[in-house]
ZAKERO-802404 format. One record per residue (C-alpha): residue number from 0; x, y, z; residue in three letters. Coordinates in nm, 4 decimals. Each point is the difference from the previous one (the first is absolute). Example, Ala and Ser with C-alpha at 12.3 -4.5 7.8 and 13.67 -1.06 7.14 Angstrom:
<tipas>
TIPA guza     east    north       up gudren
TIPA    0   1.2300  -0.4500   0.7800    ala
TIPA    1   0.1370   0.3440  -0.0660    ser
</tipas>
This chain:
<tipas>
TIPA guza     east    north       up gudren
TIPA    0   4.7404   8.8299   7.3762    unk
TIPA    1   0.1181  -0.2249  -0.3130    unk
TIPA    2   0.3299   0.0387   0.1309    unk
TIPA    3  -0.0137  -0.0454   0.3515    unk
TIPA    4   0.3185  -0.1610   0.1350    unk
TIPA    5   0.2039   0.0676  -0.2658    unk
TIPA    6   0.3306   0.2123  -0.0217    unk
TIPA    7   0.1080   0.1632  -0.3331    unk
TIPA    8   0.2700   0.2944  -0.1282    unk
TIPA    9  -0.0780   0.2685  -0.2587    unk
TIPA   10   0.2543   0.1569  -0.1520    unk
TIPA   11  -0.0545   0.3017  -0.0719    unk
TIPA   12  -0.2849   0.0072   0.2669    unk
TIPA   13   0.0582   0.3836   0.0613    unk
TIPA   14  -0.1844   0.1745  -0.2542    unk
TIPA   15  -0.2250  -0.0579  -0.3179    unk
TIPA   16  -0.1395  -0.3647  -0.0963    unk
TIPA   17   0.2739  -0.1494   0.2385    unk
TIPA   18  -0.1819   0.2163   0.3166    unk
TIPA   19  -0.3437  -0.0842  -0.1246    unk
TIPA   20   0.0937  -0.4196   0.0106    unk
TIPA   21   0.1495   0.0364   0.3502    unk
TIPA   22  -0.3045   0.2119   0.1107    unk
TIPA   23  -0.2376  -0.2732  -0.1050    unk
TIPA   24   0.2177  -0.2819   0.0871    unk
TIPA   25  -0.0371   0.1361   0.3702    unk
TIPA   26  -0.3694   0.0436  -0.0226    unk
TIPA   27  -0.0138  -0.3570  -0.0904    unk
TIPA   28   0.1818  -0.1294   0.2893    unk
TIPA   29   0.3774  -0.0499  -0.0961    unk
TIPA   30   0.3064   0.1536   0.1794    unk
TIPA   31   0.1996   0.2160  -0.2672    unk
TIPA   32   0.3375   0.0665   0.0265    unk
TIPA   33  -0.0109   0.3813  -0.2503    unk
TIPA   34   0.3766   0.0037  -0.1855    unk
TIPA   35   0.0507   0.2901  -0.1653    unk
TIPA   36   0.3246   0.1907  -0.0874    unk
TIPA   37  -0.1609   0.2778   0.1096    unk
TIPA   38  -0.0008  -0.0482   0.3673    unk
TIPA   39  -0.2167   0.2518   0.1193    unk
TIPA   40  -0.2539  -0.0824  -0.2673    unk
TIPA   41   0.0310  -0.3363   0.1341    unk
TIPA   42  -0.0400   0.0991   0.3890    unk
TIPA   43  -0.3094   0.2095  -0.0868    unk
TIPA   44  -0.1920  -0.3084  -0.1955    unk
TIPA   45   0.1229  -0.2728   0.2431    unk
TIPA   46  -0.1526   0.2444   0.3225    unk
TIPA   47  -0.3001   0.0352  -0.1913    unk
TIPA   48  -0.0439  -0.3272  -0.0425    unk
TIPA   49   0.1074  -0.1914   0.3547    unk
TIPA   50   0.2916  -0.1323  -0.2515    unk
TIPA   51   0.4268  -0.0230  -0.0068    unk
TIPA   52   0.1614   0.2414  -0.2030    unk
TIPA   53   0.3666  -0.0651  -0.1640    unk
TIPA   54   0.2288   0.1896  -0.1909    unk
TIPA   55   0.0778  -0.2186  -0.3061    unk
TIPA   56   0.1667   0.0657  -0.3313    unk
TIPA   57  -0.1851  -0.2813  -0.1954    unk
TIPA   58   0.3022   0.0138  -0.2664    unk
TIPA   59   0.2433  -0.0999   0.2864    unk
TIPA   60   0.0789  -0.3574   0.0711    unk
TIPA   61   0.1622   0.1031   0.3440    unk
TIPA   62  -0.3170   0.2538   0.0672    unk
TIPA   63  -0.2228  -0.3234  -0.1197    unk
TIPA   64   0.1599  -0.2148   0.2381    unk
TIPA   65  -0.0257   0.2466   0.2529    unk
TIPA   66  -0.3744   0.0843  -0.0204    unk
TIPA   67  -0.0645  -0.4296  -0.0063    unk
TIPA   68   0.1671  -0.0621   0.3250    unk
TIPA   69  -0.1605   0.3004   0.1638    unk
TIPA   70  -0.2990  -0.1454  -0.1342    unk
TIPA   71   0.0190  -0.3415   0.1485    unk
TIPA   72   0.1211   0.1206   0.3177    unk
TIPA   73  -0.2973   0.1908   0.1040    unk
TIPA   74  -0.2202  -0.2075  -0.2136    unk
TIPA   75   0.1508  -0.3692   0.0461    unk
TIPA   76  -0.1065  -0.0416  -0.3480    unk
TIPA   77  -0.1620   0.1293  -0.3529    unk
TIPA   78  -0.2492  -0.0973  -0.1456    unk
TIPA   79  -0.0617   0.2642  -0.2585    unk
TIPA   80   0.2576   0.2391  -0.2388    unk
TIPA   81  -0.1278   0.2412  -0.2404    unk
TIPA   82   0.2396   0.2074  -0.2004    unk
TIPA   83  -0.1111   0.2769  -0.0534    unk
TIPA   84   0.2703   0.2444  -0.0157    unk
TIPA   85   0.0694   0.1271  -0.3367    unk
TIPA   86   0.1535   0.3103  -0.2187    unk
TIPA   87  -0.0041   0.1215  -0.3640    unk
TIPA   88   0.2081   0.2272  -0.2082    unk
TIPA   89  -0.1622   0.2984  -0.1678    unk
TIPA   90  -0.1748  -0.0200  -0.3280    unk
TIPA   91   0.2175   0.0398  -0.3012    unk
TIPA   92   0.1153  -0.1821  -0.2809    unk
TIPA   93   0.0942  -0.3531   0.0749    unk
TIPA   94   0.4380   0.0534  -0.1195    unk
TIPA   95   0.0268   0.2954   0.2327    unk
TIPA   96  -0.1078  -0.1476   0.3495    unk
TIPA   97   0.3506   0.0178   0.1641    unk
TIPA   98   0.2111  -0.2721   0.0729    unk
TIPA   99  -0.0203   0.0869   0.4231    unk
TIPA  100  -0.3813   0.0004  -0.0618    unk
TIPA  101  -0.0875  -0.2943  -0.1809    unk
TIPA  102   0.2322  -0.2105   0.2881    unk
TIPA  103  -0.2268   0.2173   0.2673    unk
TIPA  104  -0.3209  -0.1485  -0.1330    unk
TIPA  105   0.1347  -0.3523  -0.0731    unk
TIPA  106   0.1361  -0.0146   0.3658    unk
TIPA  107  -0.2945   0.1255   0.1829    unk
TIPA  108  -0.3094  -0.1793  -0.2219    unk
TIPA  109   0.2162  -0.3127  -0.0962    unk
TIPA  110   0.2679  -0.0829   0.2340    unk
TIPA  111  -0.1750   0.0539   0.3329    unk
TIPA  112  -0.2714  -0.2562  -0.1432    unk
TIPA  113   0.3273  -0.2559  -0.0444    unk
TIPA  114   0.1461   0.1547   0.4097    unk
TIPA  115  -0.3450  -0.0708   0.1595    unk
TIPA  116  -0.0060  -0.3440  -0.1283    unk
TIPA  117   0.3473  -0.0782   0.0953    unk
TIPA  118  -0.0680   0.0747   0.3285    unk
TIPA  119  -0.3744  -0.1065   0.0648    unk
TIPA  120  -0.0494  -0.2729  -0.2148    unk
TIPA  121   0.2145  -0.2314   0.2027    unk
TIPA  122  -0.2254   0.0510   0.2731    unk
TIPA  123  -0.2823   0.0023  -0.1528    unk
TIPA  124   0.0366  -0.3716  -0.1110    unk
TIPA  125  -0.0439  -0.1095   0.3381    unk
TIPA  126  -0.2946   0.1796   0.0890    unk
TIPA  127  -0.1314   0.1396  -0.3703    unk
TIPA  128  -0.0970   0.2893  -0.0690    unk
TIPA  129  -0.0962   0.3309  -0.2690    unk
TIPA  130   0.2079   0.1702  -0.1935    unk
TIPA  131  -0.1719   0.2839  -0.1639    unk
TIPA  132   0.1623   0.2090  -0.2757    unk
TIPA  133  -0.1180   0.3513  -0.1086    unk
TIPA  134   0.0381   0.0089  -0.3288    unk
TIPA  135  -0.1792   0.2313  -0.2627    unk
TIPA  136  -0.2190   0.0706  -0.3017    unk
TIPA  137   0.3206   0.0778  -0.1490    unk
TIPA  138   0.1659  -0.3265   0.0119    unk
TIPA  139  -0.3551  -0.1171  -0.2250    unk
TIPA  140  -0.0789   0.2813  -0.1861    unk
TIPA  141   0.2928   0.2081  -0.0842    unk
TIPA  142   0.0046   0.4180  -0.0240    unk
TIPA  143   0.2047   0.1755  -0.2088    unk
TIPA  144   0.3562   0.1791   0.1568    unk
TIPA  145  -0.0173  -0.2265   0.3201    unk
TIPA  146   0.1702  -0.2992  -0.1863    unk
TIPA  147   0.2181  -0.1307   0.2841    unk
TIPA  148  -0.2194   0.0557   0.2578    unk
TIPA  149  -0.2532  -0.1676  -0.1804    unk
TIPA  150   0.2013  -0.2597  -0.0450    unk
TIPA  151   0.1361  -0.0607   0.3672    unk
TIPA  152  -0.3562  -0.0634   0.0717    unk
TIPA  153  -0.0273  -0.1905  -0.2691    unk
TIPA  154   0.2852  -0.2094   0.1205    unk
TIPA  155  -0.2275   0.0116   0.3758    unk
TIPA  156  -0.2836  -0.1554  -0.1974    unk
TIPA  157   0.2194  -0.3071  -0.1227    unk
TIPA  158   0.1963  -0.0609   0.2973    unk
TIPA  159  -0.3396  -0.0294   0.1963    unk
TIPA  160  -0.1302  -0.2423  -0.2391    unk
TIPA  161   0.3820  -0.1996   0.0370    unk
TIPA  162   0.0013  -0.0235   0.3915    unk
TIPA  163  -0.3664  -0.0489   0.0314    unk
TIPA  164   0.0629  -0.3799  -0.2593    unk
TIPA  165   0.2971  -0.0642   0.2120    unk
TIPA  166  -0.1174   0.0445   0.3667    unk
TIPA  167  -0.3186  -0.1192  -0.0499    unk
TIPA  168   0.0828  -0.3329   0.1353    unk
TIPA  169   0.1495   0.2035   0.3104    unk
TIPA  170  -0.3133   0.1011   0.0895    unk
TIPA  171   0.0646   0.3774  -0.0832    unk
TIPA  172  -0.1765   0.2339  -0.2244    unk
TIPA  173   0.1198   0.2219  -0.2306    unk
TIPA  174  -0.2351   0.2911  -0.1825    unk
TIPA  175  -0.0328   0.3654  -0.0995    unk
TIPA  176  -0.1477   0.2474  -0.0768    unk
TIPA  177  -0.0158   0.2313  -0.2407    unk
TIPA  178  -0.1278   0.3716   0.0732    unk
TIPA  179  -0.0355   0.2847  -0.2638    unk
TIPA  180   0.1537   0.3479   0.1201    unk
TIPA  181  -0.1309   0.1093   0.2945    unk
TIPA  182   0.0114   0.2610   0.2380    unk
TIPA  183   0.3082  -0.0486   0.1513    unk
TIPA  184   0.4085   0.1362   0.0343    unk
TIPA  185   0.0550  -0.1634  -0.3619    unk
TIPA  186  -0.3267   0.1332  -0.1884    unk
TIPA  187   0.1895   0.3939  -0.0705    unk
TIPA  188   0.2960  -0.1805  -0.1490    unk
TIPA  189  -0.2157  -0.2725  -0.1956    unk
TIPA  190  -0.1387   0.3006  -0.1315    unk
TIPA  191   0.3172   0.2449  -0.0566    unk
TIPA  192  -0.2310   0.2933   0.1628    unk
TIPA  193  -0.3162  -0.0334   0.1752    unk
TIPA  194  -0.2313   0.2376  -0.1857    unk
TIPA  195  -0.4201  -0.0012  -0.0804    unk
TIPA  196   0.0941  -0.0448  -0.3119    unk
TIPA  197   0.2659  -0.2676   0.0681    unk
TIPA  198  -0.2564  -0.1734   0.2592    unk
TIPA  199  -0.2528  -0.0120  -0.2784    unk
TIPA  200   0.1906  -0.1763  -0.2733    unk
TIPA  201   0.0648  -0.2734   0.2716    unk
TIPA  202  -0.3190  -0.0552   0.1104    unk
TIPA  203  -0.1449  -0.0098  -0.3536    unk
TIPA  204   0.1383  -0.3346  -0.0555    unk
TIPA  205  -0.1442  -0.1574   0.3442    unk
TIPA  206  -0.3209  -0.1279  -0.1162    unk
TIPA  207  -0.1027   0.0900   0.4267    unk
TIPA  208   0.0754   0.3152  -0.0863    unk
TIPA  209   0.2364   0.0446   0.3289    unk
TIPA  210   0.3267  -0.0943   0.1262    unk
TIPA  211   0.0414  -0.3026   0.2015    unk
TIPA  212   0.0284   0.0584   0.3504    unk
TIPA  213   0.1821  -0.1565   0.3319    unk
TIPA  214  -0.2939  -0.0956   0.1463    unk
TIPA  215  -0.0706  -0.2150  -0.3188    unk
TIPA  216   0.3653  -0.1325   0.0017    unk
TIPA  217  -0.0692  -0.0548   0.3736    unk
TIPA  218  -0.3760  -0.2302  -0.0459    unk
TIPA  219   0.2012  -0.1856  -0.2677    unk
TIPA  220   0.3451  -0.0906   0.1624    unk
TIPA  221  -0.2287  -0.1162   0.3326    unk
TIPA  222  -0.1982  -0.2258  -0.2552    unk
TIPA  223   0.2859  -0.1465  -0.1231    unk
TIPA  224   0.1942  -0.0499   0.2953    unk
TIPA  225  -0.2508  -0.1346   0.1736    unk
TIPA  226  -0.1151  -0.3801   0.0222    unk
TIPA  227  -0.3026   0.1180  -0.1724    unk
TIPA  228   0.2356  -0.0554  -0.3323    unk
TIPA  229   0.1725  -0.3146   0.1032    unk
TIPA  230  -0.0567  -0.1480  -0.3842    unk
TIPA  231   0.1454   0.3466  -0.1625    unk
TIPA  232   0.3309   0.0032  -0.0696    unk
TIPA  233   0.2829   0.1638  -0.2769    unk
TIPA  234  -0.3065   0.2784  -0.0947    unk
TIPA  235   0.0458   0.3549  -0.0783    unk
TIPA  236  -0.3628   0.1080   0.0704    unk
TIPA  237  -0.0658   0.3412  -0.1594    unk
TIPA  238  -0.0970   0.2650   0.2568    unk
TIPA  239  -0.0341   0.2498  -0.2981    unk
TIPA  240  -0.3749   0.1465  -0.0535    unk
TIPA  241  -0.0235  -0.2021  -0.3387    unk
TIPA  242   0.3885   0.1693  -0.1461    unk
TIPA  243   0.1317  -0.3329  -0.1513    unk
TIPA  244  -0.3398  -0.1287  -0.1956    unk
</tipas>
């Protein structure tokens, strides 16, 4: 019960990693509010769970805005954010990722990070607080023909390290982590088509030899968002199975 008492959102809370955190967030104690654009994905995890689901486009500031004052009205206040919702564009060569796509990934992996902290951080430095930012091997150890992707997490990884220096004296903490492919929504178009053969050549460079999983992204985000980690802040802990050695 490392989290007992607390409240936290998870974006992206209604499948994949983002449904494993809010599953194990719950165990541990907290009240979870489940956002999801998909709202019946969302309703589903948040029953499960004893939890709050929202419909939330994570790349909206008015959806953003929304999904914080629904949160702090049945919650009175939050003490936990992970965002977790993400996208990708297809593999392919980095000049012919399409305009419309490369704006889709920046706005869901790199904007909602900047809309979450417009809207919590304020109150956040009157009560402090974890931010926790799911990031990915990709944003540390680069694969070929998912360049933008790569780098929107990339960007993730630097922006956590930026907000954890400058609220640290706020008393709020700012981390991430960083998962390798796993099985979720995403993993078929990390991959470009989910074959044996396609499965194999990914798991040969996992050291583990399997994917990561959301119970794994779940034991890690309730480490670090708990007061168990109160001297970590502005890390992007590998939750890869050895990937970025």
């Amino acid at each position: 019960m490392r989290l007992a008492g607390k409240t936290a959102i998870v974006t992206g809370g209604g499948s994949g990693f983002g449904a494993g955190i809010a599953r194990k967030f719950a165990a541990e104690g907290a009240r979870v509010m489940v956002a999801d654009l998909n709202a019946l994905s969302a309703e589903t995890v948040a029953e499960e769970i004893g939890g709050f689901a929202h419909q939330t486009d994570v790349a909206d500031a008015a959806s953003v805005e929304a999904m914080a004052q629904a949160a702090l009205d049945v919650f009175d206040r939050v003490d936990i954010v992970v965002n977790n919702a993400g996208t990708t564009h297809l593999p392919m060569p980095l000049e012919e990722v399409s305009e419309a796509d490369f704006d889709r990934v920046f706005a869901v992996n790199c904007k909602s990070v900047y809309l979450t902290a417009r809207v919590f951080v304020p109150h956040m430095k009157t009560a402090g607080g974890a931010i926790l930012n799911v990031a990915s091997t990709a944003g540390l150890s680069p694969r070929p023909r998912l360049n933008w992707y790569n780098a929107s997490k990339g960007w993730m990884i630097t922006a956590t390290k930026a907000m954890a220096v400058e609220l640290a004296p706020a008393g709020i903490r700012i981390n991430a982590i960083c998962p390798v492919a796993g099985e979720t929504p995403l993993l078929k178009t990390f991959m470009g088509e989910d074959t044996p053969e396609m499965r194999a050549k990914f798991l040969a460079t996992i050291p583990i030899g399997r994917f990561s999983t959301p119970e794994d992204m779940g034991n890690a985000a309730a480490f670090l968002c708990s007061d168990e980690a109160s001297m970590i802040t502005g890390v992007a802990l590998e939750v890869d199975g050895g990937r970025c050695i």
